[in-house]
C-alpha positions in Angstrom: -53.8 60.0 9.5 -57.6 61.3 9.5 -59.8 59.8 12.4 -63.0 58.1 11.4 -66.0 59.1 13.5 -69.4 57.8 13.6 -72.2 60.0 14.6 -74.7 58.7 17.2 -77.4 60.6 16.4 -77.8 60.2 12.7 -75.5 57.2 12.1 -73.3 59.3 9.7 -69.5 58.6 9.8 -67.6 61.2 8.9 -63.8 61.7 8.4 -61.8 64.5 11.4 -57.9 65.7 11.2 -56.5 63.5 13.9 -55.0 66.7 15.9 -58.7 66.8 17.0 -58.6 63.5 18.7 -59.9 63.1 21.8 -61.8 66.3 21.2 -65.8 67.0 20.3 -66.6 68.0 17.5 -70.2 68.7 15.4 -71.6 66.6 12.8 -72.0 67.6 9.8 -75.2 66.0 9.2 -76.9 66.7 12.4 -75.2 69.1 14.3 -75.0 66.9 16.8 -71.7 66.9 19.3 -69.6 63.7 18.7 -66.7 62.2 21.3 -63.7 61.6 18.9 -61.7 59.9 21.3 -63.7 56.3 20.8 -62.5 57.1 17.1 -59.0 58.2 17.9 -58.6 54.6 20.3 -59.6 52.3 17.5 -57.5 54.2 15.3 -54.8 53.8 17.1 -55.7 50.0 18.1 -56.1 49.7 14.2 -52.3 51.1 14.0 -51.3 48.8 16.9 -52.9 46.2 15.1 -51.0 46.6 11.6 -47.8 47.2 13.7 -48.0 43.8 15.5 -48.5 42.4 12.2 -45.5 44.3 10.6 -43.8 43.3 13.4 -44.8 39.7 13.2 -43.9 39.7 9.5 -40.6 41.0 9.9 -40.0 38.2 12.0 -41.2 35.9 10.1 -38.4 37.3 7.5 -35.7 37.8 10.1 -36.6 33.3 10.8 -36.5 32.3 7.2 -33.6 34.2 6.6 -31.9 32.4 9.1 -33.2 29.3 8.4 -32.3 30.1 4.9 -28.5 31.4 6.0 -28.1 28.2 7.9 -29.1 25.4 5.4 -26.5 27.0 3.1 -24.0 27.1 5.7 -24.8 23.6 6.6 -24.5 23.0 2.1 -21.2 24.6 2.7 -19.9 22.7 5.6 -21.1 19.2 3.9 -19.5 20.4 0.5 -16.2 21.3 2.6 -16.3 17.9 4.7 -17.4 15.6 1.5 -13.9 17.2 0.0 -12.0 16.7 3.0 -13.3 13.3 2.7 -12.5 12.5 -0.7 -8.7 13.9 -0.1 -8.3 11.4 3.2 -9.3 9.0 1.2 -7.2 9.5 -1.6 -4.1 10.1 0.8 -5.0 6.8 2.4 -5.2 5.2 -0.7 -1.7 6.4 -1.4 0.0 5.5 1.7 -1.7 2.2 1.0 0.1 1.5 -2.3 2.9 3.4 -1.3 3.5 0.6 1.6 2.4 -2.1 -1.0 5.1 -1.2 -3.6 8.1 -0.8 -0.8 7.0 -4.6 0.6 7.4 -5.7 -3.0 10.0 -4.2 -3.5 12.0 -6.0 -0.3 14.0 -9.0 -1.8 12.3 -11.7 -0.6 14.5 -14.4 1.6 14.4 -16.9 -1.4 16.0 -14.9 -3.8 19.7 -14.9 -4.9 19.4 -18.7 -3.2 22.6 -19.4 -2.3 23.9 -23.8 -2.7 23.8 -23.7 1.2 20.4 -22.7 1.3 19.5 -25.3 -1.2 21.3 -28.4 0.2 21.1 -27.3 3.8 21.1 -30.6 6.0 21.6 -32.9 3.0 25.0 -33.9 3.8 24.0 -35.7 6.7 22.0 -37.9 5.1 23.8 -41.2 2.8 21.2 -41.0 0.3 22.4 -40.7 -2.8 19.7 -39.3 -4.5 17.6 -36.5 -2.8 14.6 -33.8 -3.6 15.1 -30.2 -3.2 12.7 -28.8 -1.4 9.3 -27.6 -3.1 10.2 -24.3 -2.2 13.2 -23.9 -3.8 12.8 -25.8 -7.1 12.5 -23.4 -10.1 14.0 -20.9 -8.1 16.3 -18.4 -10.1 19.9 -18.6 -9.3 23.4 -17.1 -10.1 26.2 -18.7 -9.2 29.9 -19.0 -9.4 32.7 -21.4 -8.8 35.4 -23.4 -10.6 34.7 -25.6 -13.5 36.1 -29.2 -13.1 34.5 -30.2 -16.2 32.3 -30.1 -19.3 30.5 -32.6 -21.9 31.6 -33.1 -25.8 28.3 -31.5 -26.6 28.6 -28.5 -24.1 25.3 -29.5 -22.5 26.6 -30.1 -18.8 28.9 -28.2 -17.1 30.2 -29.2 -13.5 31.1 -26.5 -11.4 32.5 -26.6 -8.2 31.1 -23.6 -6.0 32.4 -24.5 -2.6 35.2 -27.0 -0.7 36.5 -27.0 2.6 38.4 -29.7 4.8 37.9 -31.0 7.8 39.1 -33.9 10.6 37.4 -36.1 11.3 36.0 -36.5 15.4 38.3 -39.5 15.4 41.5 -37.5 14.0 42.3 -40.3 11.9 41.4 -39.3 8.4 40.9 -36.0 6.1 37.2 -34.9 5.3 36.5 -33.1 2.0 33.4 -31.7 2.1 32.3 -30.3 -1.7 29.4 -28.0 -3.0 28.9 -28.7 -6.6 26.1 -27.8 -9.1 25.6 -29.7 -12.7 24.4 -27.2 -15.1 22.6 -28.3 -17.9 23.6 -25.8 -20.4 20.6 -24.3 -23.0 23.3 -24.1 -25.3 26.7 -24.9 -26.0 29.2 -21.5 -25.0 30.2 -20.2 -27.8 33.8 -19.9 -25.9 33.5 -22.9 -23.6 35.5 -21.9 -20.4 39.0 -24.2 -19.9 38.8 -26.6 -16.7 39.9 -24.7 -13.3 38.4 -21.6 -15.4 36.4 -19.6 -12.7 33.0 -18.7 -14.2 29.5 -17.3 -13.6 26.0 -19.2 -14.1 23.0 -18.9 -14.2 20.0 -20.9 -14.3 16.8 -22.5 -12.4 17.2 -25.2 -9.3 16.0 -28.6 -10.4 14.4 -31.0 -8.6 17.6 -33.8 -7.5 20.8 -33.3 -5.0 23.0 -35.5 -5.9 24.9 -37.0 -2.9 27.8 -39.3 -2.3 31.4 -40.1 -0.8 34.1 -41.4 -2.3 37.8 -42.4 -1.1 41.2 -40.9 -2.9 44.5 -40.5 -2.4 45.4 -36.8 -2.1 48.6 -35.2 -3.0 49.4 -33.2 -0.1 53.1 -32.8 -1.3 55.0 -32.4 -4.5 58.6 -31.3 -5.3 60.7 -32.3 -8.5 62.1 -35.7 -7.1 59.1 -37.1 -4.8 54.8 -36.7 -4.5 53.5 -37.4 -1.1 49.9 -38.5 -0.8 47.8 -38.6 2.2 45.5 -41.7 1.4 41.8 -42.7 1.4 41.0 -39.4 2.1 36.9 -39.2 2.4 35.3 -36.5 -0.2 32.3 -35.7 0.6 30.2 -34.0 -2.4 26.8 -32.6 -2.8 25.6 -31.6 -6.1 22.4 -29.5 -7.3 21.3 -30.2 -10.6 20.4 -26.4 -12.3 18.3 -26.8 -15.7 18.0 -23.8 -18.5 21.4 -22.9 -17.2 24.0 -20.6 -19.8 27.1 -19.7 -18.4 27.7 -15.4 -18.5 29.9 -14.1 -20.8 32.6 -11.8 -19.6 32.9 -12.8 -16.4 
């Protein structure tokens, strides 16, 4: 790069190849002898000058192109971590419905009541009249037993689902105890069932146990000549009263 020399003498600045630096050399004006190393110094301050500020520019480049390379990475990562996000979510979601449908789907302790869970306690009681429990009233049910007897109109239907003996503390007597239910029937069968018939109901608890004891004489023996009878033998019966009851075909 040429050197740029001013003259002292005559003030003239005048342009030198820059092999001549720090060489004198004539002016072309004067003739007078000019130092070109003064030139040749700021030159190559000037050049130190424009290489600082390359060097500061490209630095300057080198920052915003890491500040640029790390907001996109940081883009990237929230992008990655909002999706990981949304997935957790939806997983827990999942497992949330997932454990919701399995606790639905566990039968729950009052379902498929059985008599015992409905008059539970009651036969200790002498009332003769008692409420089911709140609980339990409405309640589905499906039962069976033996059928001891139905109305004219097929409307009621006494079943007997349960019947056991037992002695008394005082050994003297025979105690029957009986489970019964009186169905009231939607609709009449259209093949009512024959008494001692076992069947299958169904139906909704209602509201009153029936309770009470009565006194017969029981055959305990029977051959073609004689019948032997154990008397006043105590019979203990409990009945639930089950409404919009039908009694299942084909059982």
């Amino acid at each position: 790069m040429p050197l740029v020399v001013d003259c002292k003498n005559c003030g003239r600045s005048f342009k030198v190849p820059d092999q001549l630096a720090g060489r004198k050399v004539k002016c072309p004006q004067c003739s007078a002898v000019v130092n070109t190393g003064a030139a040749a110094g700021a030159s190559a301050a000037s050049e130190g000058s424009a290489s600082n500020e390359d060097d500061g520019l490209a630095e300057r480049l080198k920052q915003q192109k890491r500040r640029r390379t790390k907001s996109s990475g940081d883009g990237k990562r929230w992008v990655l971590w909002s999706a990981l996000g949304v997935v957790a979510a939806g997983v827990v979601i999942g497992l949330i419905v997932l454990v919701v449908s399995v606790v639905n789907s566990l039968p729950d302790s009052e379902d498929n009541l059985t008599i015992g869970d409905v008059i539970r306690a009651v036969q200790d009681t002498d009332k003769e009249t008692v409420e089911v429990a709140k609980r339990h009233r409405g309640k589905p049910i499906r039962w069976e037993g033996r059928l001891t007897s139905i109305s004219d109109d097929g409307t009621i239907a006494n079943v007997e689902i349960h019947s056991r003996r037992a002695a008394l503390f005082d050994g003297a007597k025979t105690h029957i105890i009986k489970q019964m239910a009186r169905v009231r029937l939607q609709e009449k069968p259209a093949k009512p069932p024959s008494r001692g018939e076992k069947v299958v109901f169904e139906g909704k608890v209602g509201e009153r146990i029936l309770n009470w004891t009565d006194s017969i004489d029981e055959v305990i023996d029977k051959s073609d000549t004689s019948i032997t009878f154990e008397k006043d033998v105590r019979v203990r019966t409990t009945t639930v009263e089950v409404e919009e009851g039908r009694i299942v075909p084909g059982q």
